[in-house]
C-alpha positions as CSV (number, residue, x, y, z in Angstrom):
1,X,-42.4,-24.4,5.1
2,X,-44.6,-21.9,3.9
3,X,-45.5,-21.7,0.3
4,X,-44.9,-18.9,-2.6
5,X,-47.8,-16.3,-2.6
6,X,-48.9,-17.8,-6.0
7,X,-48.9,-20.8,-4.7
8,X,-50.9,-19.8,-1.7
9,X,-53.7,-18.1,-3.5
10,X,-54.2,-20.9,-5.8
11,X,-54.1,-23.4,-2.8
12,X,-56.5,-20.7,-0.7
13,X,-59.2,-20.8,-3.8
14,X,-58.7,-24.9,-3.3
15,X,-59.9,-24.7,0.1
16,X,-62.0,-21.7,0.0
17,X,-64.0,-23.8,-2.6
18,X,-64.1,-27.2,-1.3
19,X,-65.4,-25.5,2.7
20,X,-67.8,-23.4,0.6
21,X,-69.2,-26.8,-1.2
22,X,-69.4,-28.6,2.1
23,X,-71.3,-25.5,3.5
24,X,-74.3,-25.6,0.6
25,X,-74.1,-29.6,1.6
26,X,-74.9,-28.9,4.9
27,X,-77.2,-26.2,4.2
28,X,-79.2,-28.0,1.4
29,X,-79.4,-31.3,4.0
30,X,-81.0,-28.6,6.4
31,X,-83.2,-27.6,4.0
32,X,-84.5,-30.6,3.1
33,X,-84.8,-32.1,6.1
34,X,-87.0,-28.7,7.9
35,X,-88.9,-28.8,4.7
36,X,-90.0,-32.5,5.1
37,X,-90.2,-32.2,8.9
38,X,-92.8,-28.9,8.6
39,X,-94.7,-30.0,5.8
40,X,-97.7,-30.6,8.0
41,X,-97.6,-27.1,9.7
42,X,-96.8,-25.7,5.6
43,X,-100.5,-27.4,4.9
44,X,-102.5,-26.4,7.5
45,X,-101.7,-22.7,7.7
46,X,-102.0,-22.9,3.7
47,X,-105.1,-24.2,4.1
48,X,-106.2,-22.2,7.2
49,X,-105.5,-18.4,5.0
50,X,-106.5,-20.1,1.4
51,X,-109.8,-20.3,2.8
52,X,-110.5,-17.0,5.3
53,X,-112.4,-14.6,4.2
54,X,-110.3,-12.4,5.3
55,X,-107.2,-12.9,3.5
56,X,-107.4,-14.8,0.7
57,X,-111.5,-16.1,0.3
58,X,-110.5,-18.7,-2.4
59,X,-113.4,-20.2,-4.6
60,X,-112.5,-24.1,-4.0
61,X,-115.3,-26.2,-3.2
62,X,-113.6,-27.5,0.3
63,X,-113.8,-23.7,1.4
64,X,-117.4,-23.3,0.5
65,X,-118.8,-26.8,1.3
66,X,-115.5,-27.1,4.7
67,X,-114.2,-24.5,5.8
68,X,-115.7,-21.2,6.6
69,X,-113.5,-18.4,8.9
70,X,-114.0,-20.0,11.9
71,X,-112.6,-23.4,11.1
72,X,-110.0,-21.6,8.8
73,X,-108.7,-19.2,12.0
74,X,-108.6,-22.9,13.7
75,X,-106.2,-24.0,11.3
76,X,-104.2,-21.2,11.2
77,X,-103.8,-21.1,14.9
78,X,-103.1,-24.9,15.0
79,X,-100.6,-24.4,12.8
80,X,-98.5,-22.1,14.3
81,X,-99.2,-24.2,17.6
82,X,-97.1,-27.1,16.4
83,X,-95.0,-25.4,14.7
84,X,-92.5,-24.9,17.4
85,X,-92.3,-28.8,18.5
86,X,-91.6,-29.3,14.9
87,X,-88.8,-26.8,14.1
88,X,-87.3,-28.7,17.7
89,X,-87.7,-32.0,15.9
90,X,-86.2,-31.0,12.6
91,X,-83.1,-29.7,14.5
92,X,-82.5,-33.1,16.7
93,X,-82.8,-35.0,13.2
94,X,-80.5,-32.8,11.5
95,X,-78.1,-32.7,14.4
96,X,-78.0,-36.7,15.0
97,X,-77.7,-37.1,10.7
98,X,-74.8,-34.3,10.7
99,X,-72.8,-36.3,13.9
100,X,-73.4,-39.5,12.3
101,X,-72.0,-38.4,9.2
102,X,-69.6,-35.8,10.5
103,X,-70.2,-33.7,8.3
104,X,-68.4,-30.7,9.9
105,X,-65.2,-32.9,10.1
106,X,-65.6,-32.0,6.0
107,X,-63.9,-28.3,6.8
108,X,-60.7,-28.3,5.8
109,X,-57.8,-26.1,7.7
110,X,-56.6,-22.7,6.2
111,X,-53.3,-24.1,7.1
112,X,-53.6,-26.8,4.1
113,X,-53.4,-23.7,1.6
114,X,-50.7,-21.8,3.7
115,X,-48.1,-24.1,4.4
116,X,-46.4,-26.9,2.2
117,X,-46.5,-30.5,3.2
118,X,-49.8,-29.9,5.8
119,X,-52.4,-33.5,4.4
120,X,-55.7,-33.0,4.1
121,X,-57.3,-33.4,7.5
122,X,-59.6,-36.4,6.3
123,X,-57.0,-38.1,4.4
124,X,-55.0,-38.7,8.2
125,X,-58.2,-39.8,9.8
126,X,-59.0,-42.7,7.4
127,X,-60.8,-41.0,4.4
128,X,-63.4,-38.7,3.6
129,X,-64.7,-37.2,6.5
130,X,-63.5,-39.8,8.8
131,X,-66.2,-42.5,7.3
132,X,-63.7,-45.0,7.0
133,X,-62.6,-45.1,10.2
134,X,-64.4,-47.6,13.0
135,X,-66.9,-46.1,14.7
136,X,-66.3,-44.6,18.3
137,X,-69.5,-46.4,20.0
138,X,-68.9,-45.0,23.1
139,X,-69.6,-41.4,23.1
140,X,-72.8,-40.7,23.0
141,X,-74.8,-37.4,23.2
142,X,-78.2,-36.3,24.1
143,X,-79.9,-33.7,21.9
């Protein structure tokens, strides 16, 4: 049956709150995981413009004694070279880790706040996100 209004908004800001938290989970895992994942591509174009004489012409002794504008254009150039395998990388990890841990399984239905005696989706499928629950080994899926 379908709840008061009061009772609806207060069970809305419930559920509006808790898919809003799972959200920033999701989107801090991503961000940790790309940041980890491009950290070499981060360095070497850091490196690659600290150095040139063009942009920034920094005073460290591995830019005078190193790098000079043609080994810094190298860098940069490199950098943005395998940038694009990596970015692919960083999205298969983050994909595999977010199925393993179903994290979008975490979304709970507007439904819960609209209607009265609807259960939390991962309380019917054996806890939080489904973690409880045996593992289905035989789907698989290629990424």
């Amino acid at each position: 049956e379908p709840r008061s209004a009061w009772c609806c908004l207060a069970w809305t800001l419930v559920v509006v709150t808790l898919n809003s938290l799972v959200f920033f989970m999701n989107l801090l895992l991503m961000f940790v995981i790309f940041t980890i994942v491009l950290l070499p591509t981060i360095v070497v174009v850091y490196f690659g413009f600290q150095c040139h004489s063009r942009v920034l012409h920094s005073d460290a002794r591995y830019c005078k004694s190193i790098l000079d504008d043609n080994s810094s254009s190298a860098l940069i150039i490199l950098g943005f070279i395998i940038m694009s395998p990596l970015i692919v990388v960083a999205m298969a990890i983050y994909c595999s880790l977010a199925k393993h841990l179903r994290l979008f399984m975490c979304f709970q239905p507007y439904s819960r706040a609209v209607y009265k005696g609807v259960k939390w989706r991962w309380y019917e499928e054996g806890g939080l996100c489904s973690c409880a629950k045996g593992w289905n080994t035989q789907v698989k899926a290629w990424v």
